[in-house]
N, C-alpha and C positions, 0 to 999 in steps of 0.2 A: 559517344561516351568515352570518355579518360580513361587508360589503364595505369594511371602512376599512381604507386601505392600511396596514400595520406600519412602523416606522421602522426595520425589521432585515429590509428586502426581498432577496432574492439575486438573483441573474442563475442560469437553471438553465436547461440544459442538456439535453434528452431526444431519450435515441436509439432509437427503437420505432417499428416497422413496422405495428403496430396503429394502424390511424388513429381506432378509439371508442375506444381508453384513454389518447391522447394528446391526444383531444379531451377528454376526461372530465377529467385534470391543466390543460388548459389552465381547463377551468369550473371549478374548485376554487383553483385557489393564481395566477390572476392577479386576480381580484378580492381578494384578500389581499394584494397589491402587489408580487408578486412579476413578475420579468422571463423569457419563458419564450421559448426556440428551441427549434426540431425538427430533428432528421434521420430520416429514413428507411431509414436504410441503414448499417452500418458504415464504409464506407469514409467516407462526408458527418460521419458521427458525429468518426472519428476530427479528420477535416481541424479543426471547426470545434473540437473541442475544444481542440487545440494551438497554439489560436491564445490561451487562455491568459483569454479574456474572460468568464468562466463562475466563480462561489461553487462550486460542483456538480454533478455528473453525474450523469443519473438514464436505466442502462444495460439493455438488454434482453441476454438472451441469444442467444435465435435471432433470426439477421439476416442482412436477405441480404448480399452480397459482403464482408462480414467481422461474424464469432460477437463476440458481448458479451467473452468472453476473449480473442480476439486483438487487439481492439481495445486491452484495459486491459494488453497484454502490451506492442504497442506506446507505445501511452500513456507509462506508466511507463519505455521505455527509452530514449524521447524526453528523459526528464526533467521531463514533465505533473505537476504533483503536486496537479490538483487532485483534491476528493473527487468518489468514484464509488458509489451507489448503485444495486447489480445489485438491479434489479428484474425477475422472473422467475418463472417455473412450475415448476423444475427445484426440489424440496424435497430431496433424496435427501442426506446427510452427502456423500459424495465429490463431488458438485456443487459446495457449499460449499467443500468443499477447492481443487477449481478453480478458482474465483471469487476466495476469499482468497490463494491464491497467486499467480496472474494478477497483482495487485494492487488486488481491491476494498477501499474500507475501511467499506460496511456491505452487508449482504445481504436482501432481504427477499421473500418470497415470494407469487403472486398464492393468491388472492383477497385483499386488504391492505384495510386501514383506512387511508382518504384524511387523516384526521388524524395518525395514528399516521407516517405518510409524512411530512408535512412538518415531526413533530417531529423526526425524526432526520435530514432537510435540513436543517435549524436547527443541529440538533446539531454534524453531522459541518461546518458552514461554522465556527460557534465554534473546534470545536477545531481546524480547519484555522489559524485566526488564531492561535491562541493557540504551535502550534507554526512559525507565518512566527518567532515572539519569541523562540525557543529560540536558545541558545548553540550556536554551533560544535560540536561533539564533536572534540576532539582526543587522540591516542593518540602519541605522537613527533610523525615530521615526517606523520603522517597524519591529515586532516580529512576532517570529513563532516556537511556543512551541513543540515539537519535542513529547509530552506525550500526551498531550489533544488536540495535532494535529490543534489547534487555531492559526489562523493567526489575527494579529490585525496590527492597525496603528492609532496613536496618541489615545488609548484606542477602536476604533469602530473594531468591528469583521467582518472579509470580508468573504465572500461566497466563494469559490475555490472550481474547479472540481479535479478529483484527478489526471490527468496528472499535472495541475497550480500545484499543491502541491509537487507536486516533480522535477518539473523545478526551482520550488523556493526556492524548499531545496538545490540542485545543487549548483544555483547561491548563495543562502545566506552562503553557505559555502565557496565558493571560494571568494566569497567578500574581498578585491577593484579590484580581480585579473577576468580576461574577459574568458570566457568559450566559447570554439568552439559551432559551430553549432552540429559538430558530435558526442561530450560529449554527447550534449542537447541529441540527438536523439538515440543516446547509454542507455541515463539515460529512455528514454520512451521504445523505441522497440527491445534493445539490439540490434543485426546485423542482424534484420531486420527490418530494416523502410518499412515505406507504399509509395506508388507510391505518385509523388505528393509534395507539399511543407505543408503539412502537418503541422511542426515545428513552420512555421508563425504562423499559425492559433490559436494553444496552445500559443505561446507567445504575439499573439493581445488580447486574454480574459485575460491573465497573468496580462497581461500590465492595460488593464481597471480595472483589480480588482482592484491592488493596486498602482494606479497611478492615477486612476478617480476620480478627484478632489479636489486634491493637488496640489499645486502650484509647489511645489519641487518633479521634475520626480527622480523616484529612477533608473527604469529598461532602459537601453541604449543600442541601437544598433550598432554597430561597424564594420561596413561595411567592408565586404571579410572576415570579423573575427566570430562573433557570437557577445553574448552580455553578459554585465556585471550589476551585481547590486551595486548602490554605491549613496552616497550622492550628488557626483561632477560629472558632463557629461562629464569631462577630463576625453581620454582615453587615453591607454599607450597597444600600439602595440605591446611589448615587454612582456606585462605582460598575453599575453591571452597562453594559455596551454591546453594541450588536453591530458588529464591521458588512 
Protein backbone atom coordinates (compact mmCIF):
# COMPACT_ATOMS: atom_id res chain seq x y z
CA UNK A 1 0.00 0.00 0.00
CA UNK A 2 1.28 3.72 -0.80
CA UNK A 3 1.75 6.02 2.01
CA UNK A 4 1.90 9.36 -0.05
CA UNK A 5 -0.73 11.60 0.98
CA UNK A 6 -3.39 12.24 -2.28
CA UNK A 7 -3.96 15.74 -3.17
CA UNK A 8 -7.91 14.89 -3.11
CA UNK A 9 -7.73 14.03 0.73
CA UNK A 10 -11.37 14.01 2.40
CA UNK A 11 -12.33 14.78 5.96
CA UNK A 12 -14.37 11.35 6.70
CA UNK A 13 -16.32 10.80 9.13
CA UNK A 14 -17.04 7.04 10.78
CA UNK A 15 -19.76 6.10 13.01
CA UNK A 16 -19.12 2.24 14.14
CA UNK A 17 -19.11 0.80 17.27
CA UNK A 18 -16.55 -1.90 16.26
CA UNK A 19 -13.43 -0.57 17.54
CA UNK A 20 -11.04 -3.38 14.94
CA UNK A 21 -12.88 -2.24 11.85
CA UNK A 22 -12.49 1.30 12.77
CA UNK A 23 -9.07 0.74 13.62
CA UNK A 24 -8.53 -1.33 10.55
CA UNK A 25 -10.00 2.27 8.17
CA UNK A 26 -8.02 4.28 10.34
CA UNK A 27 -4.69 1.90 9.01
CA UNK A 28 -5.81 2.08 5.52
CA UNK A 29 -6.92 5.59 4.30
CA UNK A 30 -4.99 7.85 6.83
CA UNK A 31 -1.82 6.95 5.52
CA UNK A 32 -3.37 7.88 2.06
CA UNK A 33 -3.96 11.42 3.59
CA UNK A 34 -7.04 11.21 4.34
CA UNK A 35 -8.54 13.02 7.69
CA UNK A 36 -10.51 10.46 9.86
CA UNK A 37 -12.90 11.05 13.05
CA UNK A 38 -14.86 8.47 15.12
CA UNK A 39 -18.08 8.14 16.78
CA UNK A 40 -19.05 5.40 18.76
CA UNK A 41 -22.50 5.78 18.93
CA UNK A 42 -25.24 7.25 16.98
CA UNK A 43 -26.35 9.87 18.86
CA UNK A 44 -22.06 11.30 18.88
CA UNK A 45 -22.36 10.25 15.18
CA UNK A 46 -25.27 12.30 14.57
CA UNK A 47 -23.91 15.53 16.64
CA UNK A 48 -20.59 15.53 14.88
CA UNK A 49 -21.98 15.11 11.59
CA UNK A 50 -24.13 18.28 11.64
CA UNK A 51 -21.68 20.14 12.28
CA UNK A 52 -21.19 20.12 8.61
CA UNK A 53 -17.01 19.63 8.83
CA UNK A 54 -16.88 16.20 7.11
CA UNK A 55 -16.41 15.33 2.63
CA UNK A 56 -18.30 11.81 3.89
CA UNK A 57 -19.90 9.55 6.03
CA UNK A 58 -18.99 6.20 6.47
CA UNK A 59 -22.30 4.81 8.72
CA UNK A 60 -22.83 1.63 10.59
CA UNK A 61 -26.16 0.16 10.96
CA UNK A 62 -26.40 -1.39 14.36
CA UNK A 63 -25.53 1.23 16.92
CA UNK A 64 -26.08 1.89 20.16
CA UNK A 65 -28.48 4.90 21.15
CA UNK A 66 -29.33 5.64 17.71
CA UNK A 67 -29.57 2.75 14.36
CA UNK A 68 -27.46 3.80 11.11
CA UNK A 69 -31.21 4.81 9.73
CA UNK A 70 -32.45 7.09 12.22
CA UNK A 71 -29.50 8.70 12.24
CA UNK A 72 -29.46 9.54 8.21
CA UNK A 73 -33.39 10.14 8.80
CA UNK A 74 -32.47 12.85 11.13
CA UNK A 75 -29.43 13.87 9.23
CA UNK A 76 -31.35 14.65 6.17
CA UNK A 77 -34.27 16.48 7.97
CA UNK A 78 -31.77 18.66 9.57
CA UNK A 79 -30.74 19.58 6.07
CA UNK A 80 -27.14 17.47 6.34
CA UNK A 81 -26.48 16.93 2.79
CA UNK A 82 -23.48 15.39 3.19
CA UNK A 83 -22.66 11.85 1.58
CA UNK A 84 -23.36 8.85 3.65
CA UNK A 85 -21.87 5.62 3.03
CA UNK A 86 -23.94 2.76 4.98
CA UNK A 87 -21.50 0.48 5.60
CA UNK A 88 -22.94 -2.75 7.19
CA UNK A 89 -23.83 -6.61 7.46
CA UNK A 90 -27.58 -6.31 6.61
CA UNK A 91 -27.30 -7.61 2.60
CA UNK A 92 -31.05 -8.42 2.34
CA UNK A 93 -32.89 -6.14 -0.72
CA UNK A 94 -35.48 -4.58 1.96
CA UNK A 95 -32.35 -3.48 4.12
CA UNK A 96 -31.20 -1.56 1.15
CA UNK A 97 -34.53 -0.19 0.62
CA UNK A 98 -34.26 1.19 4.19
CA UNK A 99 -30.98 2.58 3.87
CA UNK A 100 -31.81 4.26 0.51
CA UNK A 101 -34.77 5.83 1.64
CA UNK A 102 -33.50 6.88 5.04
CA UNK A 103 -31.23 8.84 2.79
CA UNK A 104 -27.98 6.94 2.05
CA UNK A 105 -26.39 7.75 -1.02
CA UNK A 106 -24.12 4.51 -1.44
CA UNK A 107 -24.44 1.15 0.30
CA UNK A 108 -22.02 -1.45 0.74
CA UNK A 109 -21.88 -4.47 2.54
CA UNK A 110 -19.20 -6.26 5.18
CA UNK A 111 -17.11 -8.37 4.28
CA UNK A 112 -15.86 -5.27 1.66
CA UNK A 113 -12.76 -4.58 -0.09
CA UNK A 114 -10.68 -1.74 1.66
CA UNK A 115 -9.92 -0.34 -1.79
CA UNK A 116 -13.17 -0.75 -3.45
CA UNK A 117 -14.29 1.55 -0.05
CA UNK A 118 -12.32 4.36 -0.66
CA UNK A 119 -13.10 4.38 -4.29
CA UNK A 120 -16.57 5.24 -3.80
CA UNK A 121 -15.47 7.77 -0.89
CA UNK A 122 -13.81 9.37 -3.62
CA UNK A 123 -16.69 9.05 -5.75
CA UNK A 124 -19.58 9.89 -3.75
CA UNK A 125 -17.25 13.30 -2.41
CA UNK A 126 -16.75 14.30 -6.36
CA UNK A 127 -20.11 14.08 -6.97
CA UNK A 128 -21.26 15.67 -3.96
CA UNK A 129 -19.13 18.82 -5.52
CA UNK A 130 -20.27 18.59 -8.54
CA UNK A 131 -24.06 18.90 -7.37
CA UNK A 132 -22.86 22.05 -4.48
CA UNK A 133 -22.69 23.59 -8.84
CA UNK A 134 -26.02 22.62 -9.72
CA UNK A 135 -28.69 25.24 -10.58
CA UNK A 136 -31.53 26.06 -8.63
CA UNK A 137 -34.44 23.85 -9.82
CA UNK A 138 -37.34 26.18 -10.16
CA UNK A 139 -41.01 25.36 -11.13
CA UNK A 140 -43.30 28.89 -10.59
CA UNK A 141 -42.67 30.57 -7.40
CA UNK A 142 -41.20 27.10 -6.18
CA UNK A 143 -37.42 26.31 -5.68
CA UNK A 144 -35.23 23.68 -4.62
CA UNK A 145 -31.67 24.23 -4.23
CA UNK A 146 -30.08 21.00 -5.03
CA UNK A 147 -26.72 22.16 -2.45
CA UNK A 148 -28.44 23.27 0.83
CA UNK A 149 -31.13 20.81 -0.13
CA UNK A 150 -33.92 23.85 0.74
CA UNK A 151 -37.10 23.78 -0.60
CA UNK A 152 -38.86 27.21 -0.49
CA UNK A 153 -42.02 28.77 -2.17
CA UNK A 154 -42.70 32.34 -2.67
CA UNK A 155 -39.56 32.79 0.03
CA UNK A 156 -41.11 30.39 3.21
CA UNK A 157 -39.11 27.18 3.70
CA UNK A 158 -41.12 23.86 3.64
CA UNK A 159 -40.53 20.87 5.74
CA UNK A 160 -40.02 17.72 3.26
CA UNK A 161 -39.33 14.20 4.27
CA UNK A 162 -36.62 12.69 2.30
CA UNK A 163 -38.76 10.46 -0.15
CA UNK A 164 -41.01 14.36 -0.86
CA UNK A 165 -37.45 15.32 -1.71
CA UNK A 166 -36.70 13.20 -4.16
CA UNK A 167 -40.08 12.83 -5.89
CA UNK A 168 -39.73 16.60 -6.14
CA UNK A 169 -36.45 16.60 -7.62
CA UNK A 170 -37.77 13.97 -10.25
CA UNK A 171 -40.69 15.91 -10.98
CA UNK A 172 -38.99 19.52 -10.80
CA UNK A 173 -36.61 18.11 -13.49
CA UNK A 174 -38.91 16.79 -15.78
CA UNK A 175 -41.08 19.98 -15.59
CA UNK A 176 -43.94 20.80 -17.94
CA UNK A 177 -43.26 17.23 -19.02
CA UNK A 178 -45.62 14.45 -16.67
CA UNK A 179 -43.60 11.49 -15.03
CA UNK A 180 -45.13 7.90 -14.75
CA UNK A 181 -46.06 6.35 -11.75
CA UNK A 182 -43.26 3.89 -12.21
CA UNK A 183 -40.33 6.56 -12.82
CA UNK A 184 -41.86 7.91 -9.36
CA UNK A 185 -41.30 4.51 -7.65
CA UNK A 186 -38.04 3.56 -9.54
CA UNK A 187 -36.93 7.07 -8.20
CA UNK A 188 -37.93 5.72 -4.44
CA UNK A 189 -37.47 1.72 -4.25
CA UNK A 190 -35.52 1.00 -7.56
CA UNK A 191 -37.24 -2.55 -8.79
CA UNK A 192 -38.56 -3.10 -5.79
CA UNK A 193 -41.48 -1.27 -4.54
CA UNK A 194 -43.41 -2.23 -1.36
CA UNK A 195 -46.71 -4.09 -1.44
CA UNK A 196 -49.50 -1.58 -1.58
CA UNK A 197 -49.92 1.96 -3.18
CA UNK A 198 -47.53 3.27 -1.16
CA UNK A 199 -46.63 6.12 -4.09
CA UNK A 200 -50.08 7.89 -3.13
CA UNK A 201 -49.13 8.39 0.13
CA UNK A 202 -45.55 10.02 -0.47
CA UNK A 203 -47.28 12.07 -3.20
CA UNK A 204 -50.43 13.34 -0.76
CA UNK A 205 -47.61 14.80 2.02
CA UNK A 206 -45.74 15.99 -1.33
CA UNK A 207 -48.66 17.67 -2.39
CA UNK A 208 -49.63 19.33 1.24
CA UNK A 209 -46.07 20.50 1.65
CA UNK A 210 -46.07 22.54 -1.36
CA UNK A 211 -49.32 23.20 -2.35
CA UNK A 212 -50.95 23.74 1.20
CA UNK A 213 -51.99 27.01 0.94
CA UNK A 214 -51.57 28.46 -2.35
CA UNK A 215 -54.10 29.25 -4.34
CA UNK A 216 -52.07 28.05 -7.45
CA UNK A 217 -51.74 24.11 -7.36
CA UNK A 218 -48.37 23.32 -8.87
CA UNK A 219 -48.33 19.19 -8.37
CA UNK A 220 -51.27 17.49 -10.88
CA UNK A 221 -52.51 14.23 -11.15
CA UNK A 222 -52.90 12.74 -14.57
CA UNK A 223 -54.91 9.96 -14.43
CA UNK A 224 -53.73 6.42 -15.90
CA UNK A 225 -50.56 8.53 -16.39
CA UNK A 226 -48.67 9.74 -13.13
CA UNK A 227 -48.18 13.26 -12.37
CA UNK A 228 -46.55 16.42 -13.44
CA UNK A 229 -45.22 19.66 -11.72
CA UNK A 230 -46.08 22.70 -13.61
CA UNK A 231 -47.73 26.26 -13.21
CA UNK A 232 -50.89 25.13 -15.56
CA UNK A 233 -53.10 21.96 -14.72
CA UNK A 234 -53.18 21.44 -18.67
CA UNK A 235 -52.00 18.21 -19.15
CA UNK A 236 -50.69 16.82 -22.52
CA UNK A 237 -50.88 13.03 -22.74
CA UNK A 238 -48.15 12.95 -25.03
CA UNK A 239 -45.73 14.64 -22.96
CA UNK A 240 -45.63 12.03 -20.03
CA UNK A 241 -42.39 9.57 -20.39
CA UNK A 242 -40.82 6.93 -18.46
CA UNK A 243 -36.88 6.94 -18.74
Amino acid sequence: MSTTPRTDALRVLIVDDNRELVALLFDYLEPLGHALDAAPDGLTGLQLANTGAYDVIILDWMLPRLTGPEVLRRLRESGCTTPVLMLTAKDAIPDKVIGFGAGADDYLTKPFNLTELELRLRALSMRAAGQARALVLKVGELKYDLATMDVTRQGKLLQLYPAGRRLLEVLMQASPAAVTRERLERALWGDDPPDGDMLRSHIYELRRSIDGGWPTKLLHTLPRIGYRLAESAEDDAGAARDE
